[in-house]
N, C-alpha and C positions, 0 to 999 in steps of 0.2 A: 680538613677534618679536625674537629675540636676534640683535644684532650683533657684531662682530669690533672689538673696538675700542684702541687704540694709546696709552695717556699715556704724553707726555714729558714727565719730569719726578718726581722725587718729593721736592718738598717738602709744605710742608704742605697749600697748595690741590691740587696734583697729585695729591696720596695721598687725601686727602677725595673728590674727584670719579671717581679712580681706586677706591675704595671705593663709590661710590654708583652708581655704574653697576653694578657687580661686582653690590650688590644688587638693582636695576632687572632684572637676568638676563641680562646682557652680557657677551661672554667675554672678556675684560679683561685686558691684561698693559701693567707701568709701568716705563717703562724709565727704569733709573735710572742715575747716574754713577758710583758709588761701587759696590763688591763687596760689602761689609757691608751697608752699606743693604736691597742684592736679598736678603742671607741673613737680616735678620730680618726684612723683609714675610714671605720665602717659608717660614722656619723657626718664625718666633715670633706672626707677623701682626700688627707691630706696628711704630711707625716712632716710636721712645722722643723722638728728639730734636726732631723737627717738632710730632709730638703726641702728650705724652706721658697714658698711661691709656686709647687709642683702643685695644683692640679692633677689629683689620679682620678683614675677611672672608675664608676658610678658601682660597675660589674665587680671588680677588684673586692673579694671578702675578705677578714681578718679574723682570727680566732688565737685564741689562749691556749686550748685544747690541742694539744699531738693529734690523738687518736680521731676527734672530728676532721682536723685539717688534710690529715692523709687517709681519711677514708675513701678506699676502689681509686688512689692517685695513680695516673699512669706512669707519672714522672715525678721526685720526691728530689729537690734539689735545696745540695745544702748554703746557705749564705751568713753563715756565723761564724766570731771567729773562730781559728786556730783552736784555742787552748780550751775550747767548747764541744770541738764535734764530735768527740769522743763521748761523751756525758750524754749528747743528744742522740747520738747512734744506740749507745745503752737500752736508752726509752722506747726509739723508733722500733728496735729488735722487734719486743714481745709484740706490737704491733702488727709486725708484718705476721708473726709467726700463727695469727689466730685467722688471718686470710687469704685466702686461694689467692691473691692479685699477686705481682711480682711487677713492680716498678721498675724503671729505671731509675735510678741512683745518680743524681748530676754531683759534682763537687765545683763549687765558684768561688772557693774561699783558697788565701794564697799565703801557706807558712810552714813552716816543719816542725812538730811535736815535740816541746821539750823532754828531755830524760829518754825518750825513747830512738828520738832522732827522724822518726816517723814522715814522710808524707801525706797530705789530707785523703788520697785515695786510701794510701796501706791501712791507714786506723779506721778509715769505715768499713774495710773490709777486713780487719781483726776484729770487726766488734758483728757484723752482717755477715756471715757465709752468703755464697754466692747462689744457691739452690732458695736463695730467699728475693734475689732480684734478676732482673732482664738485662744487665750490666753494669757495669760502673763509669764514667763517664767526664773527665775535666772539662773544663771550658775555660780558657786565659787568653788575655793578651792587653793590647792597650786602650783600658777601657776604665776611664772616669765615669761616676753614676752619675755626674754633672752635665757634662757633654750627651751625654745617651738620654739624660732624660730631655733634652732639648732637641731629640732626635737628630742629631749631629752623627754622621759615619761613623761606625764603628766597628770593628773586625776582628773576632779571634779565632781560637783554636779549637776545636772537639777533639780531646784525645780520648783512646780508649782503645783497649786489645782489642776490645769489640766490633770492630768495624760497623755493624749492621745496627749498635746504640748509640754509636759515635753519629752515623746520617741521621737516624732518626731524632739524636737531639739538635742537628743540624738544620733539618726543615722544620720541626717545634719552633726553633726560634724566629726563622728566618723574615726578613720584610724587605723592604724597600732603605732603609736605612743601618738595620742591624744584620751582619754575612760572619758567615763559620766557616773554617776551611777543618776536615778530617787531619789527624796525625793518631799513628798507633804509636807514636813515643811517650807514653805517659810519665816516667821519669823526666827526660827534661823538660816537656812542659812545665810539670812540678817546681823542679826545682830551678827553673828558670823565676817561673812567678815567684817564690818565694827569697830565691838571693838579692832579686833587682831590689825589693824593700828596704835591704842595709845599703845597698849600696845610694838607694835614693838620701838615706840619711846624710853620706857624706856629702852629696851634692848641694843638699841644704843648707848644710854646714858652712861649706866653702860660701856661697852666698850671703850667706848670714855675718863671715868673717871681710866680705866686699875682694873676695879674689873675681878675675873675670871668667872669659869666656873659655881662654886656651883653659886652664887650670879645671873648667867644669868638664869640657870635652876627653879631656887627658884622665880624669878619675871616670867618667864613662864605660871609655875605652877598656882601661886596664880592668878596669870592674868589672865587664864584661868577659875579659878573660881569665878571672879567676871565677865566676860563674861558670864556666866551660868547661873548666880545669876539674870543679868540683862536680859535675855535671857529670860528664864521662869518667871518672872513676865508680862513680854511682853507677853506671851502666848508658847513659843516657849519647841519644845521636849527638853528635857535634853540630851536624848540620841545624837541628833545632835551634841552637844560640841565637842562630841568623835569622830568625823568624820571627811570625807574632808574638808568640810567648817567652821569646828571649830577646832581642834586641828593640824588636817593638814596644815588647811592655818595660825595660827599662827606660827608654828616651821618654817615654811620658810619664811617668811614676818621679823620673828623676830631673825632670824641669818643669813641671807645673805646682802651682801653689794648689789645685787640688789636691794634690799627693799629699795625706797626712804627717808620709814618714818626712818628705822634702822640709813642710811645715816642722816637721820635730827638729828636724838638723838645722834648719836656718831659727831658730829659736834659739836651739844650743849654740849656733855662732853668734846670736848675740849675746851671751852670755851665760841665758837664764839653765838654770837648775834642772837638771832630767825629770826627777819628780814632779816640781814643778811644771813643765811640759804637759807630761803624762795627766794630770790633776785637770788642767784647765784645754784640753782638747775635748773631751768630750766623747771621746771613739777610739776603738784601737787602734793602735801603733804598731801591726804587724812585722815591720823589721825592727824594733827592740828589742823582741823574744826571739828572734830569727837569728837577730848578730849573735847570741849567747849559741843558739843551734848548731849555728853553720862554725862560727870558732871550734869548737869540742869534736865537732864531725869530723875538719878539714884536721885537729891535732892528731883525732883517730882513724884517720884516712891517709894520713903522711902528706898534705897535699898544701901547698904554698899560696896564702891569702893573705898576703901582705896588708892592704886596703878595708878585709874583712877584719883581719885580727887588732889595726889600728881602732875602726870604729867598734871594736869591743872593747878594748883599752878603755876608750873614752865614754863610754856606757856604764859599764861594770869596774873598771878600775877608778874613775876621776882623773884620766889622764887628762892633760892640755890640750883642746883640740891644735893648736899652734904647734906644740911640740909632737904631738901626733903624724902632725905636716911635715914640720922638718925630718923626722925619724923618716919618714918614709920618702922624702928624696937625697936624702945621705946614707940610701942600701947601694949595694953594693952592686957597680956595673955589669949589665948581661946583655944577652940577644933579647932582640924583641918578642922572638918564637921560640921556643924551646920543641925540636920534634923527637 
């Protein structure tokens, strides 16, 4: 069954999943910021600087316009960053508010709201009442726009209270290559997708400083457990760590050269300047705003993030990545598990 479906956002995951729908048989239009952008999806079908050599599809539309883009969409999914969705939920509002439809609401974008501490669900739904949509909806796990657009396996998570939005955004997507598994833990999906981005930063790091394999495995690990730590105080299952949206999506986030943040951190272990960095990538850096987040959360949560609070050190403070290192293997001896 073909649906009416609504992407905000054309970067590169926007335009991947804006492209895979299109091919699933979905009438698909990707609303994008930029007036170039719309004219070479819609002229040339192709989006050179997100992903360059993709070949999209013919069907795939583009528009400038909110209110054209999500006109009668069944499904309204957001793929911009973080520090954005809030501004575009704004807009989206008075939109919905003038028509009988009630979409579904996807969230694919992975980061926590500065100053409010926010989740990307809580703020579309502080800005959207829910008598305005058919549910709200995540979708995370380990998933490069790279890999996916080369139709490479790929598998994540549909969270949502909603069970019955959660399936339905589950068979939206589904093919022979791209699989959803259902979860009603919308927290730790969240904040799973959102903490692995700092911690893929250190991972970078280490790289970039030429430590090996044990040293990247070991910041992983522990990284993962203060993801947990910060997780379930939040409210979130523990068991979700272990998942697509938490251990899944850190291993790939945190050893491939697609990972922006990985890219950030091995930049900064070779030396160069954060701004710097940030200037010449070209696309957000999701766990740069994330590490400032998760720091302030975990000091206002009382919750021990050793690994997080080092790579905010070294973001915001100018600390040494080197001494950042040592600092954090001359803490002081413990259990591996604290129950």
């Amino acid at each position: 069954m073909s649906e009416k479906i609504a992407v905000l956002g054309a970067g590169s995951w926007g335009t991947v999943l804006a492209n895979l729908l299109t091919e699933n048989g979905h009438d698909v239009t990707i609303w994008a910021y930029l007036q170039k952008d719309t004219d070479e999806i819609n002229n040339k079908h192709t989006n050179e600087h997100y992903l360059p050599g993709l070949r999209l599809n013919e069907k795939l539309v583009a528009n400038t316009d909110l209110a054209e883009s999500v006109k009668d969409a069944d499904l309204v999914l957001f793929v911009v960053p973080t520090n954005v969705v809030r501004g575009v939920a704004k807009q989206l509002l008075p939109i919905l508010e003038k028509t009988d439809k009630k979409p579904v609401i996807v969230s694919a974008a992975k980061g926590l709201e500065v100053g409010t501490y926010d989740r990307v669900s809580q703020v579309i739904q502080s800005v959207i009442p829910a008598e305005q949509t058919n549910g709200v909806v995540v979708i995370s796990g380990p998933s490069h726009a790279e890999d996916t657009s080369v139709k490479d396996i790929t598998t994540l998570t549909a969270a949502s209270t909603n069970l019955e939005a959660a399936q339905y955004v589950q068979h939206v997507f589904a093919n022979s290559y791209f699989r959803l598994y259902t979860n009603q833990d919308v927290i730790g999906v969240e904040m799973g997708a959102a903490l692995k981005n700092v911690i893929a930063i250190g991972a970078g790091a280490l790289h970039g400083l030429g430590y090996g394999d044990n040293a990247k495995a070991a910041l992983i690990t522990r990284g993962l457990a203060e993801i947990s730590r910060l997780g379930v105080k939040m409210g979130a299952d523990p068991l979700t760590f272990i998942g697509l949206s938490g251990v899944g999506d850190l291993i790939v986030t945190a050893t491939s050269r697609h990972s922006r943040n990985w890219r950030c951190g091995n930049q900064l272990g070779h030396g160069e300047k954060l701004q710097d960095v940030l200037d010449n990538m070209g696309q957000v850096v999701e766990g740069v705003s994330t590490a400032k987040v998760a720091h302030e959360l975990a000091q206002k949560e009382g919750v021990e993030m050793p690994i997080t609070d080092a790579i905010y050190a070294v973001l915001y403070e100018d600390k040494p990545i080197k001494q950042a290192i040592t600092d954090l293997m001359q803490r002081e001896s413990k259990p591996e598990f604290d129950y």
